[in-house]
Steps between C-alpha positions, in 0.01 A plus 500: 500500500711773339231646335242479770744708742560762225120561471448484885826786524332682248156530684711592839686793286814285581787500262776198557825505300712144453656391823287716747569373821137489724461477844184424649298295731197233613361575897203332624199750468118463391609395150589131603274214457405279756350196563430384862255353748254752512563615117509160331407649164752767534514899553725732504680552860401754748745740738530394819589629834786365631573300802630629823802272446536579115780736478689372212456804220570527124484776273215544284303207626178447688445193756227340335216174511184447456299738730608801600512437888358227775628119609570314191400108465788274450572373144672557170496799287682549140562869369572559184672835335534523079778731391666600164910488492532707188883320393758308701533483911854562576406523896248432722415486887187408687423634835225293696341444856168340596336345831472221355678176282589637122672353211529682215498495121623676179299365174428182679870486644598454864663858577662304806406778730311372691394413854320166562651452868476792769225670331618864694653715209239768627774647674744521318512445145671231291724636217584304191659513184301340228694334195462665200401207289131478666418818332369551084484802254142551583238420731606312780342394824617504842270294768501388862357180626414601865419346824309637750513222810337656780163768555638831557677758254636392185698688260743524199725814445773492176648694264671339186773749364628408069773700357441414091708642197237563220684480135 
């Protein structure tokens, strides 16, 4: 892993000494994967506009799904976002809301933030800390089993924040 991060600094012009501290962070956006009901084989998730009663907000990220506007069907939908941790997580928090049931994951690990009861984070957002020992020196993956239980809007808003020492 070592190496690979030195030759993917090198081809951003960056230059890391031992013990560089790096702050940075995972939002939902058009890079995430998703599977759901009307994307079975998968594709990657579209913008939406947000519901009248969606006020929750979080830096950085976009309230996403599977079409960009329009009722949505009831049913499940997983997302999926890959991510490189170039050394060791000292901190992490994850920032979430969603109309809609959610559990969520870190390299096939329950997160335990999650919301499989009132299904109303839209909002206002749910903020968690995530334990440290989820994460690995390299690519990782952070994903959110989602239901959707009723024909209307349907969204999922988050932001994932790491602070990693790199030595």
């Amino acid at each position: 892993m070592s190496k690979l991060f030195k030759i993917l600094c090198a081809l951003c012009l960056i230059t890391l000494s031992s013990s560089t501290t790096l702050s940075f962070y995972i939002v939902s956006d058009t890079s995430n994967w998703l599977e759901g009901p009307n994307t079975p084989s998968g594709a990657f998730a579209l913008v939406m506009a947000t519901g009248s009663s969606w006020t929750a907000t979080i830096i950085g990220a976009n309230w996403i799904w599977e079409s960009s506007s329009g009722p949505v069907t009831p049913g499940y939908a997983y997302f999926y976002k890959y991510f490189l941790v170039p050394g060791t997580v000292t901190s992490a928090t994850l920032e979430i809301a969603a109309d809609g049931y959610f559990t969520t994951f870190l390299n096939n690990k329950n997160v335990n933030c999650d919301d499989t009861t009132s299904g109303r984070t839209a909002s206002s957002k749910k903020t968690c800390t995530v334990d440290i020992s989820l994460f690995t020196a390299g690519i990782n993956c952070f994903h959110v089993d989602f239901q959707n239980v009723a024909t209307g809007d349907c969204g999922l808003l988050y932001r994932l924040s790491i602070l990693a020492t790199y030595s």
